[in-house]
Structure formats: C-alpha cells, structure tokens
SEZA-462173 format. One record per atom (N, C-alpha, C): residue number from 1; atom name; z, y, x. Coordinates in Angstrom, 1 decimal. Last residue first. Example, Ala and Ser with C-alpha at 12.3 -4.5 7.8 and 13.67 -1.06 7.14 Angstrom:
BEGIN
REC  num  atome      c3      c2      c1
REC    2      N     7.1    -2.2    12.8
REC    2     CA     7.1    -1.1    13.7
REC    2      C     7.9     0.0    12.9
REC    1      N     7.8    -5.7    13.2
REC    1     CA     7.8    -4.5    12.3
REC    1      C     7.8    -3.3    13.2
//
This chain:
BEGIN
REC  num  atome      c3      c2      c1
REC  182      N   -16.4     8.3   -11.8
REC  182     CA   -17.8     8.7   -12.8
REC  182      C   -17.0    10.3   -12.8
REC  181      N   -15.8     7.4    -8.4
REC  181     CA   -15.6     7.8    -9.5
REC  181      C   -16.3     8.3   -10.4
REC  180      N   -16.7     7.6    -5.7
REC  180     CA   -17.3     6.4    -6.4
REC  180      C   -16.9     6.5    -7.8
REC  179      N   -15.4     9.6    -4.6
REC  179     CA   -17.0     9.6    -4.2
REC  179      C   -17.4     8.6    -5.2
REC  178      N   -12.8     9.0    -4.3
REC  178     CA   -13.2     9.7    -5.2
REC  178      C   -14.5    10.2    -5.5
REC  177      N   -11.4     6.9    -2.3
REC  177     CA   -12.1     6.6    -4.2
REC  177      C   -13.5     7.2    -4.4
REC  176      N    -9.9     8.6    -0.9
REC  176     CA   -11.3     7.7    -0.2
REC  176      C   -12.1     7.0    -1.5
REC  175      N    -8.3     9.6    -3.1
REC  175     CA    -9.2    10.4    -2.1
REC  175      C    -9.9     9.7    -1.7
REC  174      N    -6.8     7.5    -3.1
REC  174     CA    -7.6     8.1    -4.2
REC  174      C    -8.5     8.9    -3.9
REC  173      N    -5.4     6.7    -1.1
REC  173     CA    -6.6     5.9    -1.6
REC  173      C    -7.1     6.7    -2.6
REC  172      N    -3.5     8.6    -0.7
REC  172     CA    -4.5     8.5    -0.1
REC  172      C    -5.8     7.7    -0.3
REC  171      N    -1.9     8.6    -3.2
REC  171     CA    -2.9     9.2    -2.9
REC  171      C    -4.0     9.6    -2.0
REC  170      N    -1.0     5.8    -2.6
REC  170     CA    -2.1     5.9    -4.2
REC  170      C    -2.7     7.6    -3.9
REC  169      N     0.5     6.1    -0.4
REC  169     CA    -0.7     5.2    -0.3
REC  169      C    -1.9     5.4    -1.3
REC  168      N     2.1     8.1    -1.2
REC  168     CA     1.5     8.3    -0.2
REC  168      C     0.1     7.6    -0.1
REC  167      N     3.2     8.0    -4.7
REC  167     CA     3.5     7.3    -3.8
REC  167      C     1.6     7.8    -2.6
REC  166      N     3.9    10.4    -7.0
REC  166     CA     3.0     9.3    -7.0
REC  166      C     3.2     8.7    -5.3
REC  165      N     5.9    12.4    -9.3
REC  165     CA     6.4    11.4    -8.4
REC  165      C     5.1    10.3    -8.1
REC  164      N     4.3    15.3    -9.7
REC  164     CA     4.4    13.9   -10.5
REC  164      C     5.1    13.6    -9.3
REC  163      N     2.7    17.8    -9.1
REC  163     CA     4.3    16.9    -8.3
REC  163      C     4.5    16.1    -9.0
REC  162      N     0.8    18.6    -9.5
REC  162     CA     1.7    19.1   -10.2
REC  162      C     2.9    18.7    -9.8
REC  161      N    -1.0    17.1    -7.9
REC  161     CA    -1.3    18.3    -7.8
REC  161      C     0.1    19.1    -8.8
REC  160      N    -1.0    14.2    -9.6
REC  160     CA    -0.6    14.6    -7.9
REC  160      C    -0.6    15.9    -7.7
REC  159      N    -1.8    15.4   -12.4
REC  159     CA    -0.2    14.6   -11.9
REC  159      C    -0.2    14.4   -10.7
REC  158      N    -4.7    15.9   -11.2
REC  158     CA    -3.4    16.8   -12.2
REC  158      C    -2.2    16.5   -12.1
REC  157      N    -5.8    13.0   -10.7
REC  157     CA    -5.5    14.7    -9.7
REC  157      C    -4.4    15.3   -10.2
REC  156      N    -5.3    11.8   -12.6
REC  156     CA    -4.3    11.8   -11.8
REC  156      C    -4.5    13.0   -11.1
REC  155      N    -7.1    12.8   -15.0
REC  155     CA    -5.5    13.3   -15.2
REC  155      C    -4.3    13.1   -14.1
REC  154      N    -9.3    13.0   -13.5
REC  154     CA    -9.2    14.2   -13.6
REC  154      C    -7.6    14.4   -14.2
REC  153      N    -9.7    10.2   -13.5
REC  153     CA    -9.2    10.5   -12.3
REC  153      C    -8.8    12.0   -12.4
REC  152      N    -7.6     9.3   -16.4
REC  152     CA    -9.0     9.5   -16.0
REC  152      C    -8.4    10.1   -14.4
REC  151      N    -5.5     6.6   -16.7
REC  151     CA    -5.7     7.9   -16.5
REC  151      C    -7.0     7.9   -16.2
REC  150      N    -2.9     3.5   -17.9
REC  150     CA    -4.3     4.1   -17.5
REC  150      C    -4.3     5.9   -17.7
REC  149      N    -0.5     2.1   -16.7
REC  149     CA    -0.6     3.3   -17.0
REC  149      C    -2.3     3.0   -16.8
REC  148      N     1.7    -0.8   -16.9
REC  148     CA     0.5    -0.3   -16.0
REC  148      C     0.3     1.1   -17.3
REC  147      N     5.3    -0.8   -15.3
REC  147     CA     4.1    -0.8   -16.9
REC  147      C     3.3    -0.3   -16.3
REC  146      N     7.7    -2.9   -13.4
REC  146     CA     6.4    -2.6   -14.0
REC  146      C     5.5    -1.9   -15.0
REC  145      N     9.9    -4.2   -11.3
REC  145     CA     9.8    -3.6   -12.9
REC  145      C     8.7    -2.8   -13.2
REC  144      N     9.6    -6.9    -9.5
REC  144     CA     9.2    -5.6    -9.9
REC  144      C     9.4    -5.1   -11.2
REC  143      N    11.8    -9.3    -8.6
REC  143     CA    12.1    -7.7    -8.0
REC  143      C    11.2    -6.7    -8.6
REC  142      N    10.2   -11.2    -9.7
REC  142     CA    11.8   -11.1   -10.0
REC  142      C    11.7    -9.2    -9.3
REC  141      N     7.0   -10.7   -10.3
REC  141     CA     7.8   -10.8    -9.5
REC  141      C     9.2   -10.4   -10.0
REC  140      N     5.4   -11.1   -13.5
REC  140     CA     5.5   -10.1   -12.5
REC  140      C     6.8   -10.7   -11.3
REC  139      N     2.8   -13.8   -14.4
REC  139     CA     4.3   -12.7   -15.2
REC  139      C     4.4   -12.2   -13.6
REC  138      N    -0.4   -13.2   -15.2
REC  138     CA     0.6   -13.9   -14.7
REC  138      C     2.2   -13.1   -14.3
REC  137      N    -2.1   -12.9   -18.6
REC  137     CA    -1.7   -12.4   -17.0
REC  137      C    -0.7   -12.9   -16.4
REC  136      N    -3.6   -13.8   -20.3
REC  136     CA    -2.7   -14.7   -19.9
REC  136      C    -2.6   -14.0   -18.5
REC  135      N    -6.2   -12.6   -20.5
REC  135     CA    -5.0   -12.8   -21.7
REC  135      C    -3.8   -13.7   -21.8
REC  134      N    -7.3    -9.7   -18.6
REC  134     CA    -6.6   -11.2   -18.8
REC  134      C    -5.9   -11.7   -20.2
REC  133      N    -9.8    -7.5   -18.4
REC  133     CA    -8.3    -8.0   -18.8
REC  133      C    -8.3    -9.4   -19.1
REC  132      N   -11.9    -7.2   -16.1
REC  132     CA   -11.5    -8.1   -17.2
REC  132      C   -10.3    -8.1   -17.2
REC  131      N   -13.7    -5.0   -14.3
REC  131     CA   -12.7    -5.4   -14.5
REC  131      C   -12.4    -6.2   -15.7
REC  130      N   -15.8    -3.4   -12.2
REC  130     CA   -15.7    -4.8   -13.3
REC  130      C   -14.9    -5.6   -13.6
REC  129      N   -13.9    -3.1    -9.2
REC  129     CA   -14.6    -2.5   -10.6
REC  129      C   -15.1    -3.7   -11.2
REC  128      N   -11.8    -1.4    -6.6
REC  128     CA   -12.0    -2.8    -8.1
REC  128      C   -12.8    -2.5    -8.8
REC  127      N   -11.3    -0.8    -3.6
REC  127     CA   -12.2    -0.3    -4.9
REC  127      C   -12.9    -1.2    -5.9
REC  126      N    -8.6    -0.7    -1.3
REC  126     CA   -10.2    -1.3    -2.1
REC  126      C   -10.6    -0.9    -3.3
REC  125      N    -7.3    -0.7     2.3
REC  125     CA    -7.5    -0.1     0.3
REC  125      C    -8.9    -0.4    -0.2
REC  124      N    -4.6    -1.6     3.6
REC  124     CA    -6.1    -2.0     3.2
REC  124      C    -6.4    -1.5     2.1
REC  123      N    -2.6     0.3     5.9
REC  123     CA    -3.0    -0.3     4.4
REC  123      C    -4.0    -0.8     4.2
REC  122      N     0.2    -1.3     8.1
REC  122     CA    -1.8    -0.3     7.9
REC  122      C    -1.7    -0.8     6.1
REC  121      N     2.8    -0.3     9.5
REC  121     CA     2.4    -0.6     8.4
REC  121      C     1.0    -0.1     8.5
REC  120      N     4.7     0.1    11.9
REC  120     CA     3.3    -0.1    11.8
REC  120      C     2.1    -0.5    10.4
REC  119      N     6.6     3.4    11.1
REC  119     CA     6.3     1.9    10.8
REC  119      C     5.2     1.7    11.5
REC  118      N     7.5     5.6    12.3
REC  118     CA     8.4     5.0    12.7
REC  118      C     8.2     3.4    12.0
REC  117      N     5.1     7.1    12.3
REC  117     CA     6.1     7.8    13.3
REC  117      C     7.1     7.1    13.0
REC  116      N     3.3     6.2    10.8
REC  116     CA     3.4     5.6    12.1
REC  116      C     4.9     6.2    12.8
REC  115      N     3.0     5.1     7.7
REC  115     CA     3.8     6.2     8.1
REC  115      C     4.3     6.0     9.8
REC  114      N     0.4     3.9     7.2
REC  114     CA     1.1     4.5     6.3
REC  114      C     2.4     5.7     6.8
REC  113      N    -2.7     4.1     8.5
REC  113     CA    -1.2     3.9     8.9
REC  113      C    -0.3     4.8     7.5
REC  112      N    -5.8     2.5     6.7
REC  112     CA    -4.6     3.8     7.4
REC  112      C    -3.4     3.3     7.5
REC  111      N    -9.0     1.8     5.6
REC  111     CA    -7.5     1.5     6.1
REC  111      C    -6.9     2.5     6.8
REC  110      N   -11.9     1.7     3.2
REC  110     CA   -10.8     1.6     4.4
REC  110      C    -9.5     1.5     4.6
REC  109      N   -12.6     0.6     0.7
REC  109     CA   -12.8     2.1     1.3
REC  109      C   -12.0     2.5     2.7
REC  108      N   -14.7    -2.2    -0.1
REC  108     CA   -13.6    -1.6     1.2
REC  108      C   -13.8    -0.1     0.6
REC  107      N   -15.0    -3.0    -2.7
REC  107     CA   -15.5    -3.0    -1.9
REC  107      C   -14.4    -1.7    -0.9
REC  106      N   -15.7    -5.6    -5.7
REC  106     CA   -14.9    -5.3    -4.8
REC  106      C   -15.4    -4.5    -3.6
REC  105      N   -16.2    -7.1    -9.0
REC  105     CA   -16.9    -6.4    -7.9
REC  105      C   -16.0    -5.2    -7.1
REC  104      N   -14.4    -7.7   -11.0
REC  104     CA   -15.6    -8.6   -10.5
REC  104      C   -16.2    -8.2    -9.3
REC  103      N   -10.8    -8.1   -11.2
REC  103     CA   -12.3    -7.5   -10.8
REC  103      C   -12.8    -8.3   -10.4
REC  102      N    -8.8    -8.6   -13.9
REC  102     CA    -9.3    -9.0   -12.6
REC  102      C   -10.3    -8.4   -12.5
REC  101      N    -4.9    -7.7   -14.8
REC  101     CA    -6.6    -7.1   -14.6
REC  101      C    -7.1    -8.1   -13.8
REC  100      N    -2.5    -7.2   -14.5
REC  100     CA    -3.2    -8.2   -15.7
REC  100      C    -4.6    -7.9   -16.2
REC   99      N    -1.2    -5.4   -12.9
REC   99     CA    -1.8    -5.2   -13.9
REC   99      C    -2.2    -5.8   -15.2
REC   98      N     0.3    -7.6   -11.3
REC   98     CA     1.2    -5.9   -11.5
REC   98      C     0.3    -5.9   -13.0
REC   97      N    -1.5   -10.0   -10.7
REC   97     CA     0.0    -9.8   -11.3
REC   97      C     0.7    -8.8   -12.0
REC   96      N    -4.3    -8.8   -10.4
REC   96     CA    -3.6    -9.5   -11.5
REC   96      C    -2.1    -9.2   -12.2
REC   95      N    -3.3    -7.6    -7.8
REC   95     CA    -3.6    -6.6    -9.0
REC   95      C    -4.0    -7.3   -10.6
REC   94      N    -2.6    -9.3    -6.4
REC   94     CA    -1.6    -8.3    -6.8
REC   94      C    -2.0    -7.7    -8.1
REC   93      N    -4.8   -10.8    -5.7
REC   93     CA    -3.8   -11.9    -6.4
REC   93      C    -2.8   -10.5    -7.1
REC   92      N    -6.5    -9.1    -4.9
REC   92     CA    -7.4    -9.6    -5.8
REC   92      C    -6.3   -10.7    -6.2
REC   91      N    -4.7    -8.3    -2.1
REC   91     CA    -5.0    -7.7    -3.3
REC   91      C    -5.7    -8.0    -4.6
REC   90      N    -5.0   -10.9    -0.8
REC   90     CA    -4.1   -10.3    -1.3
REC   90      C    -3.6    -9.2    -2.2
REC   89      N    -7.9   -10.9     0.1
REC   89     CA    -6.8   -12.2    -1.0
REC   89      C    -5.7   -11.6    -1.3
REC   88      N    -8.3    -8.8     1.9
REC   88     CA    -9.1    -8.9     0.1
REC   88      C    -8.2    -9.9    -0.8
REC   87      N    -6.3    -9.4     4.1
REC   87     CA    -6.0    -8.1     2.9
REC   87      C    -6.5    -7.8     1.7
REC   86      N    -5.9   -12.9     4.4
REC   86     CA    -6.6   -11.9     4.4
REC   86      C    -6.6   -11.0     3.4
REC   85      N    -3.1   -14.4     5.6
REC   85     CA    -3.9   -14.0     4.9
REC   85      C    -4.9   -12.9     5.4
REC   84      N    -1.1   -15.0     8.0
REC   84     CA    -2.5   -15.5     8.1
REC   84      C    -3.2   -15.4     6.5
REC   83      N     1.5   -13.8     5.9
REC   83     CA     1.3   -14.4     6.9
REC   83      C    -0.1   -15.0     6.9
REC   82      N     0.5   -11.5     3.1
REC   82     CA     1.3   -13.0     3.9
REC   82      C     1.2   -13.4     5.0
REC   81      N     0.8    -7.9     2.7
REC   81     CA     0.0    -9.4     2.8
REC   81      C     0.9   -10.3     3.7
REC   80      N     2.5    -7.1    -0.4
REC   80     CA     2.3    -7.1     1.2
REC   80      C     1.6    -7.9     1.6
REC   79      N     0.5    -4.7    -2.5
REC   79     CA     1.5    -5.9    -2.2
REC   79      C     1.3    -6.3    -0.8
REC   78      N    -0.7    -2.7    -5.1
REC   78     CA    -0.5    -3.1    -4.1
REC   78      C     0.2    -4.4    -3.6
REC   77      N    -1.7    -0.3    -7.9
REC   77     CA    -1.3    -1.7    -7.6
REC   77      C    -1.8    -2.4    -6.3
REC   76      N    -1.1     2.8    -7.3
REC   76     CA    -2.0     1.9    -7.7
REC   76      C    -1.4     0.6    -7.5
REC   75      N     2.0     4.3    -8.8
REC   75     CA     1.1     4.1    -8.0
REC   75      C     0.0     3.2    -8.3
REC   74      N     4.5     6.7    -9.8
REC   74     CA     2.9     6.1   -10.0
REC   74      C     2.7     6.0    -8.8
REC   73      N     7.7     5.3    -9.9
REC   73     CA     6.7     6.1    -8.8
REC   73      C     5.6     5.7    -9.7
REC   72      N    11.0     6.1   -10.7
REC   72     CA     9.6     5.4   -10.5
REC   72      C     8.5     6.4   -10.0
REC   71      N    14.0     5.9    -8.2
REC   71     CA    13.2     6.2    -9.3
REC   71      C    12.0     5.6    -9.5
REC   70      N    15.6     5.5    -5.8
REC   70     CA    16.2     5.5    -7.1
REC   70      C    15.4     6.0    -8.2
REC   69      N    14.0     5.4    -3.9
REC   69     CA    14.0     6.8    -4.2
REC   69      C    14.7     7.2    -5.4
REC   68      N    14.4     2.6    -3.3
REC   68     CA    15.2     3.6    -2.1
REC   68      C    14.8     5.0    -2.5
REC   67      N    13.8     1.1    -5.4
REC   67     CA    15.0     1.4    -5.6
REC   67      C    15.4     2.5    -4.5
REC   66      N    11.3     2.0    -7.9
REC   66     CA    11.1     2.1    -6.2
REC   66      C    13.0     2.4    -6.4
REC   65      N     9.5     0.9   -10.3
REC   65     CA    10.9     1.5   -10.3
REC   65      C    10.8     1.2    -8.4
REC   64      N     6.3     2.3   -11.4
REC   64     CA     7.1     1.2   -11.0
REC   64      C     8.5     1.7   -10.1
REC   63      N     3.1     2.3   -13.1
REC   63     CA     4.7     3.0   -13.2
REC   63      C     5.7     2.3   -12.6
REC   62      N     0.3     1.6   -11.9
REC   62     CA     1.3     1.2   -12.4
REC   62      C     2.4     2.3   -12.2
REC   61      N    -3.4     2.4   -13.1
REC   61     CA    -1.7     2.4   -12.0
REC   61      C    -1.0     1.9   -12.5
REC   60      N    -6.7     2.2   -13.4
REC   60     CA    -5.8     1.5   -13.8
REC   60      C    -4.2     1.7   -12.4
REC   59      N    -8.7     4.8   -14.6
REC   59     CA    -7.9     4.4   -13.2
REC   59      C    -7.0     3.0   -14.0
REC   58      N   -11.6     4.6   -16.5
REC   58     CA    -9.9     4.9   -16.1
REC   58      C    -9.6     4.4   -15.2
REC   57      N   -14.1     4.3   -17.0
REC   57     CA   -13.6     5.1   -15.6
REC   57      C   -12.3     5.4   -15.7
REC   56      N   -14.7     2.2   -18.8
REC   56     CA   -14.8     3.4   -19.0
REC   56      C   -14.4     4.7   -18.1
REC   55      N   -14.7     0.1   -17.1
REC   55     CA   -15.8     0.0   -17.4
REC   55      C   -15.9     2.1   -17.9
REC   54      N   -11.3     0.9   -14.8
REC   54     CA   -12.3     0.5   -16.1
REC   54      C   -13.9     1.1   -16.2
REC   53      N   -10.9     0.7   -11.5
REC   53     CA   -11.3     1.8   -12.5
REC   53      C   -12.4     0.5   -13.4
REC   52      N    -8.7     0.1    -9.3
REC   52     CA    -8.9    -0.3   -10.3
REC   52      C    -9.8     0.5   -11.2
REC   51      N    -7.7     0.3    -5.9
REC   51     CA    -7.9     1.3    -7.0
REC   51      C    -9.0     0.8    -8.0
REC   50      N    -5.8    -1.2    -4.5
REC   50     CA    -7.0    -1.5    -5.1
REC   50      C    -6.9     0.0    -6.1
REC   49      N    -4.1    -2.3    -1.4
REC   49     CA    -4.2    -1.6    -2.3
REC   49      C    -5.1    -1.9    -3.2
REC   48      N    -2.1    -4.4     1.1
REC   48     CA    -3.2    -4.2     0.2
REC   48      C    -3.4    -3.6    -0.9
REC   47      N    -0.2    -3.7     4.4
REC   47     CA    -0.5    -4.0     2.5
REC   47      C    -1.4    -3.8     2.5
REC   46      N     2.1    -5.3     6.7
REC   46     CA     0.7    -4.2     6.1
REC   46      C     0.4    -4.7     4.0
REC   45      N     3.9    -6.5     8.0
REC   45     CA     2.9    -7.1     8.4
REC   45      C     1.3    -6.3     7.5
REC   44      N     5.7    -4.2    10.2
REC   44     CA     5.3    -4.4     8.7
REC   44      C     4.1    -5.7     8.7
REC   43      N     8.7    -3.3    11.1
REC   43     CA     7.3    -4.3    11.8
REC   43      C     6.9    -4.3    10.5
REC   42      N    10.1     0.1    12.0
REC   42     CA     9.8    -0.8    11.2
REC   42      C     8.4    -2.0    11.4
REC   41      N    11.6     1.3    15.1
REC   41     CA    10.3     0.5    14.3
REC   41      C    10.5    -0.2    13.1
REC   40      N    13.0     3.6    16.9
REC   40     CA    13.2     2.2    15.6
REC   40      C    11.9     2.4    15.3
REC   39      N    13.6     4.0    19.9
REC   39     CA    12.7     4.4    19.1
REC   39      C    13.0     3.4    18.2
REC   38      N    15.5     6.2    22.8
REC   38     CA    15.5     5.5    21.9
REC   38      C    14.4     5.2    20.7
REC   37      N    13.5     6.9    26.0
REC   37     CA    14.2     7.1    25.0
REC   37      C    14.3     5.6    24.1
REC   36      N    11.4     8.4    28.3
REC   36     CA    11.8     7.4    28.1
REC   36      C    12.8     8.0    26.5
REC   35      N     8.0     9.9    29.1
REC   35     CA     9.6    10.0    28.6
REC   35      C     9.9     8.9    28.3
REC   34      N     5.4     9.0    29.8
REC   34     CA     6.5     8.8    31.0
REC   34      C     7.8     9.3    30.1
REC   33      N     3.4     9.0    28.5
REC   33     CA     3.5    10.3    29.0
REC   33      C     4.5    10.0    29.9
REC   32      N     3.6     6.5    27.5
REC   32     CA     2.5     6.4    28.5
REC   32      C     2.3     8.0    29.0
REC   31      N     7.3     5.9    26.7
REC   31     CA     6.0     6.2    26.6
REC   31      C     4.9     6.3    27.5
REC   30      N     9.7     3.2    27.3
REC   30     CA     9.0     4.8    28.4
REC   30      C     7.8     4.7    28.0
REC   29      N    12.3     2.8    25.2
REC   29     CA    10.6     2.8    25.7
REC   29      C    10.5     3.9    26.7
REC   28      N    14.8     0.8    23.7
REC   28     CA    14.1     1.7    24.8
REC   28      C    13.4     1.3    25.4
REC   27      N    14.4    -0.1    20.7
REC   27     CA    14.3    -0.3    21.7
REC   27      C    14.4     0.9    22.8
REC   26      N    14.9    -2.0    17.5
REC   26     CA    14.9    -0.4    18.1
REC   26      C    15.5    -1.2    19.6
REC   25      N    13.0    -2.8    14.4
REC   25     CA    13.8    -3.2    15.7
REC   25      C    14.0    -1.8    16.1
REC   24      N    13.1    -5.0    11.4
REC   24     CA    13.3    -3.7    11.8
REC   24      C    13.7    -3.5    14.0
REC   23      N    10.1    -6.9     9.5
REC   23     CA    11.4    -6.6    10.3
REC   23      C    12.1    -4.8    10.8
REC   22      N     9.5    -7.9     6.2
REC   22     CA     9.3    -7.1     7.3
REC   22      C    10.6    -7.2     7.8
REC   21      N    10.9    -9.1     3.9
REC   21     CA     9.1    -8.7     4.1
REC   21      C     8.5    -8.3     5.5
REC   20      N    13.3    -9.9     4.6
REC   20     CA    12.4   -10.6     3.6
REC   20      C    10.8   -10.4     3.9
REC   19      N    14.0    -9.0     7.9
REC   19     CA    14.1    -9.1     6.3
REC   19      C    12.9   -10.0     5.5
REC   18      N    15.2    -9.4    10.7
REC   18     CA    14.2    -9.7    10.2
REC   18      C    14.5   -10.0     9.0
REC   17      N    16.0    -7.2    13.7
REC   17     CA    16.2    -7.6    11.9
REC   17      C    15.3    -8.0    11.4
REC   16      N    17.2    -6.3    16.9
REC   16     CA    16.2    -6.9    15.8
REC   16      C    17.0    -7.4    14.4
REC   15      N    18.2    -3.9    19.4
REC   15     CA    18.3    -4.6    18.2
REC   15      C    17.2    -5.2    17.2
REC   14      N    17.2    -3.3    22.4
REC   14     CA    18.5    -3.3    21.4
REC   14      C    18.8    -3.9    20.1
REC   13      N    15.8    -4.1    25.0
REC   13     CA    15.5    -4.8    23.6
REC   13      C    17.1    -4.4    23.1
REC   12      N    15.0    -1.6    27.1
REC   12     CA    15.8    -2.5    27.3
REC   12      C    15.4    -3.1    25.5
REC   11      N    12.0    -1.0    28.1
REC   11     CA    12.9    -1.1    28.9
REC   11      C    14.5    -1.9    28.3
REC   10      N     8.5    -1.7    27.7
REC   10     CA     9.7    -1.8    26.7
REC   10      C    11.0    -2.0    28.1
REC    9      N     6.2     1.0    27.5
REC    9     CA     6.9     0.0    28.4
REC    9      C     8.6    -0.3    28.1
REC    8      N     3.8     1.2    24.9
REC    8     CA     4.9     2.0    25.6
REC    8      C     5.3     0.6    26.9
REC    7      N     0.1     0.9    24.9
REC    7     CA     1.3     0.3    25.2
REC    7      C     2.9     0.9    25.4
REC    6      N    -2.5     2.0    24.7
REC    6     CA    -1.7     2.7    25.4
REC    6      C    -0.1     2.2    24.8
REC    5      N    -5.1     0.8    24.2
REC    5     CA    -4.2     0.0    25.1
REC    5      C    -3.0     0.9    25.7
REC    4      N    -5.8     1.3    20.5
REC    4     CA    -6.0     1.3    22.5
REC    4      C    -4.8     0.1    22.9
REC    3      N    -5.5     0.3    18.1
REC    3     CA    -6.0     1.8    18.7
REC    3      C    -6.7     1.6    20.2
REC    2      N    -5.9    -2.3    15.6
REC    2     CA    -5.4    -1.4    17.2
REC    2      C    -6.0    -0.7    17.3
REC    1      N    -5.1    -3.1    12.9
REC    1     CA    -5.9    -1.9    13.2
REC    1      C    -5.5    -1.4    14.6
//
C-alpha cells in the first residue's frame, strides 16, 4: 500500500531482528520535515482478514488467546501473508483453518495500516459469504488456541461498544462490512 515518495533519509542502521513472522529494526532518520532522531519499526509483511457472515447473517469470529495482552480477544479470522502470496490466498487458507468455514463468494472491502506510528503492517480485509462448513476442517496451528464464536452484527456492535476485549483490525473491518450486512 505506498503512499508517496516521502522517503525518511536513513542516517545511521542501529539494529535489525528478524523473527518468525516479521522483523524489528531501529534507525536514525532525518524525516522529510528535516528532524532527525531515533525510530523502531516493526517490518510486517501485512495480513489478511475476512469477515465471514452466514447464510443467516451471523458473523463468524473467533475467541483467541493473544499472549502480549495475556488474554483473549474477539476477532475475525486473519493470518499473515507469505512471502510472494496474494492477500485473497491467504485469507481463503486462514479462515478454513481458524473457523472451519469456506466461502463461496468473496469481495474486497479494502485495506489499512494497522498501527503506522511504529508498524508497516497493511491489512487486506474481505467480505466471505456463501459459506460451507467443513466436515473435515483442517486442525489449527501449534501456536493458536481457538473457538469460533457466531454473533449477529447487532450483538458485535454491542460487545465493541461495551468494551469486550475485540482487536483494532475486527473493528475496523466491521465497519467497512457494515453496508453489506442484513
């Protein structure tokens, strides 16, 4: 998702980390206003979301254990995209896995920075419908702890709007949803 060409100017390279999913660096930059300073970046290669809604207009989320808030979070079912993938293949493989759903009919609601003031993470968010449960869904990742949750959109409003624990991404995609919802 580039913006421009407003580039900082990298003055010295202090540290790199490259984790399992993503990297971490921190540099000094002289912004395109001219301040210079210290800045960490998280590198993200980005995710893909899906907001899932049954034949009967439930949302399909998952309940899922997030260890850096030491708790669970609703969210919609997501995942990071791979190397030279594309953000539709990656969400039409996640939202099996998490959910044990597949959609028949798929369509952009767009993309956003998740939290730029120190990732580049973009999200791709999508809008699943004609959904089939699986009867053989494919078991979940060693690292996710999982249960999918159905809601009408009128019960997630309510649980975002009351402070449920729901995650940035599931509410922003719910909002770009919520024109397409019964």
């Amino acid at each position: 998702m580039p913006l421009g060409n407003e580039q900082p100017q990298l003055l010295k390279h202090r540290l790199s980390y490259q984790g399992r999913k993503f990297g971490f660096d921190v540099n000094r930059l002289r912004l395109p206003n001219g301040v210079e300073g210290d800045w960490e970046c998280i590198r993200h290669p980005g995710g893909s979301l899906a907001v899932p809604v049954t034949t009967e207009g439930k949302l399909v989320l998952v309940r899922q254990y997030r260890f850096a808030v030491a708790g669970r979070l609703l969210e919609f079912p997501a995942g990071t995209v791979e190397a030279d993938e594309d953000p539709a293949t990656t969400i039409k493989r996640e939202i099996e896995e998490e959910t044990g759903y597949r959609a028949h009919r798929w369509q952009k609601l767009g993309e956003f920075f998740l939290a730029p003031g120190y990732s580049d993470e973009v999200i791709y968010a999508f809008l699943a419908q004609d959904l089939e449960l699986l009867d053989n869904a494919p078991a979940q990742d060693d690292d996710e702890d999982i249960q999918t949750v159905l809601m009408t959109p009128q019960e997630l409003e309510q649980a975002i709007l009351a402070g449920e624990p729901v995650d940035a991404k599931s509410i922003s995609s719910f909002f770009l949803a919520r024109p397409f919802l019964i």
